[in-house]
N, C-alpha and C positions, 0 to 999 in steps of 0.2 A: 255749217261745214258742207262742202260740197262733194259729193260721191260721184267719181271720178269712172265713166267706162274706154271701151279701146275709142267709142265713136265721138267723146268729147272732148277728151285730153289736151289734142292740139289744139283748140280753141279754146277750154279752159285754162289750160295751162300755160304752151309755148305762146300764146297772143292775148297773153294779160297785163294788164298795163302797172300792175303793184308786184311783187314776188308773192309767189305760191311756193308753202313748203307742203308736199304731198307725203302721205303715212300710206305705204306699201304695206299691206298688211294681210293677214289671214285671219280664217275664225277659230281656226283649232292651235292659236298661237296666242297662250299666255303672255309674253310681255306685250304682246299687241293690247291687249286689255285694259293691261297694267297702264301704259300709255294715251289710254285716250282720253279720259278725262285730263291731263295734262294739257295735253291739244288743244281741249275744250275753252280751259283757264288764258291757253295762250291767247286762240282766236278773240276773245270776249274782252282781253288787255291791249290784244295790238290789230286786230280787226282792221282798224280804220287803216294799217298802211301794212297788212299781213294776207292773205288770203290761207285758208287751210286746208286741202284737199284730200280724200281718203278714197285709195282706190286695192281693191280685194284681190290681193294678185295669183289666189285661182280661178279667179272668173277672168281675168286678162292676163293668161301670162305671154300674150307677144309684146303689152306695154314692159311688163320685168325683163323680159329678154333684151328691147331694143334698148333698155338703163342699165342692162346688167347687173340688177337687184339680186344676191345670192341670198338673203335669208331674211326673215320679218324679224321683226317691224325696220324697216330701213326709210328713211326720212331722207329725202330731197329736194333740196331747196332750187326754184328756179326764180330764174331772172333775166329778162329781157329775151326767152328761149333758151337757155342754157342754162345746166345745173355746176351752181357756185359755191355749193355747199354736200356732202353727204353726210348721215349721222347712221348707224348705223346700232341697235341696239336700244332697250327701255333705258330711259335717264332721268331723273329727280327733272324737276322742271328749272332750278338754278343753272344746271348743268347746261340743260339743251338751249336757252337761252344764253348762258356763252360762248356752244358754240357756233346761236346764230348770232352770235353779234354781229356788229357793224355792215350785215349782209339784208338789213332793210330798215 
């Protein structure tokens, strides 16, 4: 999983060649927690055509500002530089997988 600062983002993220869904998150934020071995499971199943990125949105919050992340855990799915997806909230992992469906 890749840990995501203000100085890599654009390069990891908006100029990647697979979709990156990035986990906005905090440490003093329980469903963040809750969520991230979820992540883990996803990364490790869809790897080959998923990228997963985790960025700590008190240590960057002009990345939150310029997405407009209002609360953790909030999941963003990018693709081809644009985000084509928001999830926004911890979710069973059946869940968050439908609603990245057909989004990579």
């Amino acid at each position: 999983m890749i840990t995501l600062t203000s100085e890599n983002f654009d390069e990891q993220v908006l100029a990647a060649e697979k979709p990156v869904l990035v986990d906005f998150w905090a440490e003093w934020c329980p469903p963040c927690r809750m969520i991230a071995p979820v992540l883990e499971e996803i990364e490790k199943e869809y790897g080959d055509r998923l990228t997963i990125a985790k960025l700590n949105g008190d240590d960057h919050p002009d990345i939150v500002a310029r997405y407009g992340v209002m609360g953790f855990p909030t999941l963003n799915l990018y693709r081809d530089g644009q985000v084509v997806q928001q999830i926004v909230g911890a979710k069973p992992k059946r869940l968050l997988l439908a609603d990245l469906d057909g989004h990579f």
